[in-house]
NUPAKOL-244399 format. One record per residue: residue in one letter; chain; x negated, y negated, z of N, C-alpha, C in turn. Coordinates in Angstrom, 2 decimals, m for minus. Layout:
BEGIN
+---+---+---------+---------+---------+---------+---------+---------+---------+---------+---------+
: r : c :    n.xx :    n.yy :    n.zz :   ca.xx :   ca.yy :   ca.zz :    c.xx :    c.yy :    c.zz :
+---+---+---------+---------+---------+---------+---------+---------+---------+---------+---------+
: A : A :       X :       Y :       Z :       X :       Y :       Z :       X :       Y :       Z :
...
+---+---+---------+---------+---------+---------+---------+---------+---------+---------+---------+
// end
This chain:
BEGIN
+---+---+---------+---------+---------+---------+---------+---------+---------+---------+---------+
: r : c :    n.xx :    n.yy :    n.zz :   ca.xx :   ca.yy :   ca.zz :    c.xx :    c.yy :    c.zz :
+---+---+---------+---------+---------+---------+---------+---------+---------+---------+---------+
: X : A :  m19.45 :   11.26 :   m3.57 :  m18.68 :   10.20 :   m2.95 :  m19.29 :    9.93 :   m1.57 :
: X : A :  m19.52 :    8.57 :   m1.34 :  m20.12 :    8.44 :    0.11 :  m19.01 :    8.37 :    1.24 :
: X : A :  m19.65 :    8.50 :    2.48 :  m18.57 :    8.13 :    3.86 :  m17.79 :    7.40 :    4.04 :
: X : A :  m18.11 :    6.25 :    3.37 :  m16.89 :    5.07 :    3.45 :  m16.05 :    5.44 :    2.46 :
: X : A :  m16.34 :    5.57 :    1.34 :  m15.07 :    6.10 :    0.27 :  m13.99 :    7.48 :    0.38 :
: X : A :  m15.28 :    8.19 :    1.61 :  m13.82 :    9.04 :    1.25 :  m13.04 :    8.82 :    3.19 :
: X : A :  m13.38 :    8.19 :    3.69 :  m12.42 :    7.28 :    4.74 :  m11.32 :    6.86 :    4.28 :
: X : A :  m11.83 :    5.66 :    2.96 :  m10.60 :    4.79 :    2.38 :   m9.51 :    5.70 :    2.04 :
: X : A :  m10.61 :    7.08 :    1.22 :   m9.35 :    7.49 :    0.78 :   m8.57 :    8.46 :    1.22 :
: X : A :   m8.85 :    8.55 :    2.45 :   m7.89 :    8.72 :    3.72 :   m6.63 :    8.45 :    4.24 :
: X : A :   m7.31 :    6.67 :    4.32 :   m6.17 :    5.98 :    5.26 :   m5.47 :    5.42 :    3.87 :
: X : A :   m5.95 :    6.06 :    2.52 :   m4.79 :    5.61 :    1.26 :   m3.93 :    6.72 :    1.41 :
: X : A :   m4.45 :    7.74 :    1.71 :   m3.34 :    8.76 :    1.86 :   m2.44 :    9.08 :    3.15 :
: X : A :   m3.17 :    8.19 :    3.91 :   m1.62 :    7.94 :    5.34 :   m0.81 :    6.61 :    5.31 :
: X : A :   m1.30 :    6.16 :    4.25 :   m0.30 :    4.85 :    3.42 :    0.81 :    5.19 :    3.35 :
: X : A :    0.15 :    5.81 :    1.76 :    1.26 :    6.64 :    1.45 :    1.99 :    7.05 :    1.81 :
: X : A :    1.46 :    8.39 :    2.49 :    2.68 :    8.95 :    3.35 :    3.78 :    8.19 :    4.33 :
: X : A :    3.17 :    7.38 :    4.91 :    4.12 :    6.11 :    5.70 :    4.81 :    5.26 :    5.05 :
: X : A :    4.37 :    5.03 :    3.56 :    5.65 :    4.29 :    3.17 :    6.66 :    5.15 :    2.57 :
: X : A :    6.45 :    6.72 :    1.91 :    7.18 :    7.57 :    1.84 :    8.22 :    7.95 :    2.78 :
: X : A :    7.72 :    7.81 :    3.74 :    8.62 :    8.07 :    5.12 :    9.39 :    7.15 :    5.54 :
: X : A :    8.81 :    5.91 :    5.28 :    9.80 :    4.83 :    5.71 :   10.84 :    4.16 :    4.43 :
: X : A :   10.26 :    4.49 :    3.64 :   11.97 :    4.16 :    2.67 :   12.04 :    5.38 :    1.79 :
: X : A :   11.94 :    6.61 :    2.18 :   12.55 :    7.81 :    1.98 :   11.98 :    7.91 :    0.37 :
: X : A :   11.14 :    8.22 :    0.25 :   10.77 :    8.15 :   m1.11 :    9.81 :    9.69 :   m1.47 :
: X : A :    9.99 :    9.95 :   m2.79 :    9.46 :   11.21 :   m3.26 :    7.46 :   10.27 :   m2.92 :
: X : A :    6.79 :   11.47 :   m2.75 :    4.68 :   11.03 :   m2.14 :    4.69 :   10.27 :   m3.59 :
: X : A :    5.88 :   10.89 :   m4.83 :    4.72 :   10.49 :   m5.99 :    5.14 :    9.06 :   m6.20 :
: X : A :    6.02 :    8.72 :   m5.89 :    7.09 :    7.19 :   m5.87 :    6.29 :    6.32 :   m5.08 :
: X : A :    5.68 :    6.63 :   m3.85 :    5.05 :    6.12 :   m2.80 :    3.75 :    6.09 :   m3.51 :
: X : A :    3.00 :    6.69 :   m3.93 :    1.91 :    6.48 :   m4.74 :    1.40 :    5.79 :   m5.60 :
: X : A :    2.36 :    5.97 :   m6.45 :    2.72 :    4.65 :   m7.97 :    2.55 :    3.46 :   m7.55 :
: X : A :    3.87 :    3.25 :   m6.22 :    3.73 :    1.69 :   m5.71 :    2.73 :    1.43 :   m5.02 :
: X : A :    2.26 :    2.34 :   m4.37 :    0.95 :    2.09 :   m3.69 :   m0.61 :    1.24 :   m4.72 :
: X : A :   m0.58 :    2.27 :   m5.70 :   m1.79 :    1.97 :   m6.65 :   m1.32 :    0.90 :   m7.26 :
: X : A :    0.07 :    0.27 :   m7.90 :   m0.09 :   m0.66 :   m8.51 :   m0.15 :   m1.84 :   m7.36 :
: X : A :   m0.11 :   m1.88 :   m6.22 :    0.30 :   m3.08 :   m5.70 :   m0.56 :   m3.97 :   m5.27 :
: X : A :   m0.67 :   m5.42 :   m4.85 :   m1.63 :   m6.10 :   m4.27 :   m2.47 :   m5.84 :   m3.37 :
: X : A :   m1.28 :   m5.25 :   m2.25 :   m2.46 :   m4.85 :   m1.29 :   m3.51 :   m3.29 :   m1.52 :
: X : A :   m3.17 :   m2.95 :   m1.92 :   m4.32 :   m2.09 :   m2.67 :   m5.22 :   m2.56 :   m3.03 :
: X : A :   m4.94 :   m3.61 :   m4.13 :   m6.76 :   m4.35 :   m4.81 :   m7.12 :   m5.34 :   m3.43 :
: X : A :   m6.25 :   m6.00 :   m2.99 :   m7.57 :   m6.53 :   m1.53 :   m8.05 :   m5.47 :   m0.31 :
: X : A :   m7.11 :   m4.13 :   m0.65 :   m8.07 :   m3.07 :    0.33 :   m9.61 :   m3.39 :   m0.31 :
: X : A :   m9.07 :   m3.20 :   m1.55 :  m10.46 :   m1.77 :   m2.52 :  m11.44 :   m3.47 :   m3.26 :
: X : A :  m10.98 :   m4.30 :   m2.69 :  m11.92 :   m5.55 :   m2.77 :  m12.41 :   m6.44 :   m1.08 :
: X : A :  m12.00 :   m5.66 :   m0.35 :  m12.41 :   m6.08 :    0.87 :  m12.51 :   m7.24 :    1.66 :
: X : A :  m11.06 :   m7.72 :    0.88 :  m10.76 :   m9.51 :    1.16 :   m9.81 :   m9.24 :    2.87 :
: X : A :  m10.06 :  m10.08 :    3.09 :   m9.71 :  m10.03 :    4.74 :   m9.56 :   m9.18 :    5.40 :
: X : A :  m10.36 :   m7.94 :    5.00 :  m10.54 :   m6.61 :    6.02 :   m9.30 :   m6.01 :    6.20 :
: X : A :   m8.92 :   m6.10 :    5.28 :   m7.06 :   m5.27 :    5.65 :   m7.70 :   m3.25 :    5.54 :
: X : A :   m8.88 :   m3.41 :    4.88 :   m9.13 :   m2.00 :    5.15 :   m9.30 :   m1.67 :    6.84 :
: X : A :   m9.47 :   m2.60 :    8.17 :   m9.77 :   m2.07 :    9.35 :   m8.46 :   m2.71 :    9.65 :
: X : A :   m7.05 :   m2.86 :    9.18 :   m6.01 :   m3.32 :    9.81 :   m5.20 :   m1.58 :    9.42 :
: X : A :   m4.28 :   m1.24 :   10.96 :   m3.47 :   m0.09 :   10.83 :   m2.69 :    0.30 :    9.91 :
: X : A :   m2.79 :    1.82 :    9.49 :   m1.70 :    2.27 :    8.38 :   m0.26 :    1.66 :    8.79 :
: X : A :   m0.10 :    1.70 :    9.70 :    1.43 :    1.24 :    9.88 :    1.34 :   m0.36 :    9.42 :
: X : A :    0.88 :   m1.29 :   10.00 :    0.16 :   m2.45 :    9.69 :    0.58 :   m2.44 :    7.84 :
: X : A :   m0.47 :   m2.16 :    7.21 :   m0.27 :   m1.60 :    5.79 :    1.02 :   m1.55 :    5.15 :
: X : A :    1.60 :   m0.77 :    6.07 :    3.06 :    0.07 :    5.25 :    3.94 :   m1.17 :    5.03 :
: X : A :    3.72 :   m2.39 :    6.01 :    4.81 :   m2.93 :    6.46 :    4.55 :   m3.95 :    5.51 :
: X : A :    3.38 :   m4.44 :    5.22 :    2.50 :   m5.38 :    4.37 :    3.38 :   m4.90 :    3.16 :
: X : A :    2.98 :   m3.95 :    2.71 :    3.30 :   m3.74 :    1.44 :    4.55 :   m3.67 :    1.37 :
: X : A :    5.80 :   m2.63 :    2.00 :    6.71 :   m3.23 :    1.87 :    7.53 :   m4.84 :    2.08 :
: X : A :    6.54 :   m5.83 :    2.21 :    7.14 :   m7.40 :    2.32 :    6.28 :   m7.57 :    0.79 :
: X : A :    5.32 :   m6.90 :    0.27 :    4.86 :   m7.06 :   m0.82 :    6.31 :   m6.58 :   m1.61 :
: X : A :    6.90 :   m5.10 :   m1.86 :    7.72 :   m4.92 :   m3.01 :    9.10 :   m5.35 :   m2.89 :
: X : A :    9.41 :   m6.13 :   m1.76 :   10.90 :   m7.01 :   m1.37 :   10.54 :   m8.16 :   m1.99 :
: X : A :    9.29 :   m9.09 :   m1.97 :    9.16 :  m10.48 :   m2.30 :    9.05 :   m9.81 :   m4.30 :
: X : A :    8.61 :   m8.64 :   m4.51 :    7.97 :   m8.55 :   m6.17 :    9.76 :   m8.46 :   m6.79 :
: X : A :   10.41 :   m7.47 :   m5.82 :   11.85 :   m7.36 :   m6.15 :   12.28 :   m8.76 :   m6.39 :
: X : A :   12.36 :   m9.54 :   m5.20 :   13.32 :  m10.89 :   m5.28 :   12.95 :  m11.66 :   m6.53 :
: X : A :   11.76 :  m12.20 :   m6.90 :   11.01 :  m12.95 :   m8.33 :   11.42 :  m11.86 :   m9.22 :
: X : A :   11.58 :  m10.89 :   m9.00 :   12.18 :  m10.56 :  m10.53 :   13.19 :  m10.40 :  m10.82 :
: X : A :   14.71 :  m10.22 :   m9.94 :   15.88 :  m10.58 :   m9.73 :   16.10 :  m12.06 :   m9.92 :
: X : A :   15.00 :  m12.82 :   m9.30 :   15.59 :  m14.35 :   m9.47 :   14.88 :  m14.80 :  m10.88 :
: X : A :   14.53 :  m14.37 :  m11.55 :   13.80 :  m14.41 :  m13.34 :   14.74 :  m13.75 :  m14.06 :
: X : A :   15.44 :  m13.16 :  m13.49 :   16.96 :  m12.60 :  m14.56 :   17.59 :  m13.71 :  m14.75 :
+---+---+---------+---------+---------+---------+---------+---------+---------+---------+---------+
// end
């Protein structure tokens, strides 16, 4: 594994942990949503550099990611 990959997979694992922490969630709950979510594939595709934007930055992203995925699928019921 080269230097940059195992960086990423670093600041994937202080993701994690920060969104674990911030809506109280078991690492492996925080993980799941982590890997399936959008901002994951534009980390790990390198679309607007969200890989050099802060884990906290991140956490917050993604949680407005699984509130907006919640609401479309509440409002599709």
């Amino acid at each position: 594994m080269d230097g940059r990959r195992i960086i990423l997979q670093m600041k994937y694992a202080r993701i994690i942990d920060g969104l674990a922490k911030k809506l109280k969630l078991p690492i492996e709950k925080a993980m799941d949503l982590f890997y399936s979510s959008t901002t994951f594939e534009l980390i790990e595709k390198g679309i607007a550099d969200l890989h050099a934007r802060s884990e906290i930055y991140l956490v917050d992203e993604l949680i407005l990611e699984l509130r907006e995925r919640k609401f479309r699928s509440n409002a599709c019921e």
